[in-house]
N, C-alpha and C positions, 0 to 999 in steps of 0.2 A: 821332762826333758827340756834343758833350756838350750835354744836358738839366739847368738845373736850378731847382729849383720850393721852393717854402718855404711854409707855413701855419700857424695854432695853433687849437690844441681850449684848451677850457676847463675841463683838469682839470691836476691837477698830473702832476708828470713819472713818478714811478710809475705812476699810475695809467695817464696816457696810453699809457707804454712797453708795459705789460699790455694796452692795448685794440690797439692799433697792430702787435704781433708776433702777437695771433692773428688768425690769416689767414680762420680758418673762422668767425670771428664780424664782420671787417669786407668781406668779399667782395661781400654782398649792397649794399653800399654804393655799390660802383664801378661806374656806368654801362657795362649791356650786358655785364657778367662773370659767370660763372656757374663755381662751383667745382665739381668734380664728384667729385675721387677724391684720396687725399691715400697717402702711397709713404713709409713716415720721414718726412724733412724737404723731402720732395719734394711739391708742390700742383701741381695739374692740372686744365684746366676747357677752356672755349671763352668766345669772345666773339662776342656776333651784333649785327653793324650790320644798318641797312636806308637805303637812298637812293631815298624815295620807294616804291611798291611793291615793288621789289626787296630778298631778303634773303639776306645770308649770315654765315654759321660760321665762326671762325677759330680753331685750337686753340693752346694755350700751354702752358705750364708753368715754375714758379719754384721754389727753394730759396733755403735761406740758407746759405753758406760763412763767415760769421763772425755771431754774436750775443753782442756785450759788455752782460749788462745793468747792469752798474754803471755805463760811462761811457755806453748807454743810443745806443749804436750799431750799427747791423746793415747786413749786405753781403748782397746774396742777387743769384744770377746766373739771367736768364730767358730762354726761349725761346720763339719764336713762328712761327706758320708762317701762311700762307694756303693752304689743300688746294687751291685753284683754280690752284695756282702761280706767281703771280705775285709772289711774295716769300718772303723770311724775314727773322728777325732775331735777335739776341741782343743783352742787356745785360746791363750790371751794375750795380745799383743800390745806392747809400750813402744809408740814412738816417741822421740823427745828430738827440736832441730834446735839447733844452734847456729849462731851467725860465728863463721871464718873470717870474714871480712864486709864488707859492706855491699859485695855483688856475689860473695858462695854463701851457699848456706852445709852446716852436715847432719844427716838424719841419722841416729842410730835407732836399730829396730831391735829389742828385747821379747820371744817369743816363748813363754810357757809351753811347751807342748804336752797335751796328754793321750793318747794312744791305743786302742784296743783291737781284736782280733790279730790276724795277722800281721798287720803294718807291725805291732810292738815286738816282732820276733826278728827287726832286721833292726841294724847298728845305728847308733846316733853320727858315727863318722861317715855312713853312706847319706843318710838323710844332709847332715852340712854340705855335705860336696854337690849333690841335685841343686839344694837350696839357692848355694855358692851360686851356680852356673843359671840358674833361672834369674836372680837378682839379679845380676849383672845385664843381662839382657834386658830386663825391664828399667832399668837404670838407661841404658842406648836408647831404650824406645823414650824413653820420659825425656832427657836431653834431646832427642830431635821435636817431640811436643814443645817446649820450652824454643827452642831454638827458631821453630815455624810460626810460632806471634810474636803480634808487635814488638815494641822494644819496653813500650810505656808499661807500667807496671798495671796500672788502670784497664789498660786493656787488654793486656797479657790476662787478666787476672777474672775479664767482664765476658771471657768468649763463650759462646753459645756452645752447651752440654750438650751431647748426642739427643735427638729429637726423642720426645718423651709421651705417651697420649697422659688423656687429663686424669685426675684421680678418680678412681670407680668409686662404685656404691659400697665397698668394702674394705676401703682405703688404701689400698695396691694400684700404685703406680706400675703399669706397663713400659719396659725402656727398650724402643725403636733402633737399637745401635748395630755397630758392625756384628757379621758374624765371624766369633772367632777362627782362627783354624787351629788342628790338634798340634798340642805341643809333641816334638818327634824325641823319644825319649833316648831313641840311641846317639840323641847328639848330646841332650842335659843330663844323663847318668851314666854315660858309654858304656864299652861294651862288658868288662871285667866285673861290671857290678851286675850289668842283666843276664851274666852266665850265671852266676853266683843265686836269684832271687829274683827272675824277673816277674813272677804275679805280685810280689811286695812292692817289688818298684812302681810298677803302676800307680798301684793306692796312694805311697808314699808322696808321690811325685807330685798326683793330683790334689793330696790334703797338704800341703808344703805351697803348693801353684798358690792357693786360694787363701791361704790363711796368712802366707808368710811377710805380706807387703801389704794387710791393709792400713 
């Protein structure tokens, strides 16, 4: 199932490409993500929705298998599970940014998805519209990141990553950052789609939260 999505920040294309590839500085960004341990080029966290008083956990994890920063495009492959079992998933995600002019940049994001258990039983058009609604928001939260440093590119670009402990004996970094809160699904999928499918949307939501914007 292919995903794909496109935005622009309001910085130029280095700078963006710098803010956009570290992972540990736009995390906090993505509704209901929470990065927790980073492995090499391997990142790892969980994501927590909620549907109403109900809440749960769903764990992930991403890399990148290619990062050209000259032509300012990156591959990176994710995995996502629901512990409850009632899915998995993996993709492959292509970003590619482009300079608009010399202070936007536009990301477009090309996402492979592939799909098992229940999640593959619900529509690619419910899955877009979640996706839709989750991007956008992480797009607000990135422009206000962006917007709250410096002006200089240099330092916009040198700020200190959520506090991190040192590398263990086993090569897992520990990451110190905010704790997220659940994303609330009857605002990101309303309500037509959780009458329809609401144990789907869950999974959906949460393997979509994690995979869809690394």
């Amino acid at each position: 199932m292919d995903l794909n999505h496109q935005f622009e920040v309001p910085v130029p294309v280095e700078e963006a490409w710098k803010i956009l590839t570290d992972v540990e500085r736009i995390a906090p960004c993505l509704p209901g993500a929470e990065l927790q341990e980073v492995e090499g080029d391997t990142y790892r966290g969980v994501v927590k929705v909620k549907v109403g008083p109900i809440q749960a956990q769903f764990k992930g994890q991403a890399s990148f298998v290619e990062r050209d920063d000259t032509a300012h495009k990156a591959v990176l492959k994710g995995e996502g599970r629901d512990t409850g079992g009632k899915g998995n998933a993996s993709a492959v995600i292509t970003a590619q940014l482009s300079a608009l002019s010399p202070t936007n940049t536009e990301c477009k994001v090309h996402t492979d998805l592939s799909i098992t258990g229940k999640v593959a039983q619900f529509g690619r058009g419910a899955m877009a519209d979640i996706s839709e609604k989750i991007l956008a928001q992480f797009v607000v939260n990135l422009n206000e990141l962006i917007a709250a440093q410096p002006a200089s590119t240099t330092a916009a670009t040198e700020t200190v990553a959520p506090a991190a402990a040192p590398v263990s004996s086993d090569g897992v970094r520990k990451i110190d950052g905010p704790e997220a809160k659940p994303i609330d699904l009857l605002d990101a999928a309303g309500a037509p789609i959780l009458k329809r499918a609401l144990p789907v949307v869950v999974v959906i939501a949460a393997v979509v939260i994690w995979l869809i914007a690394r």
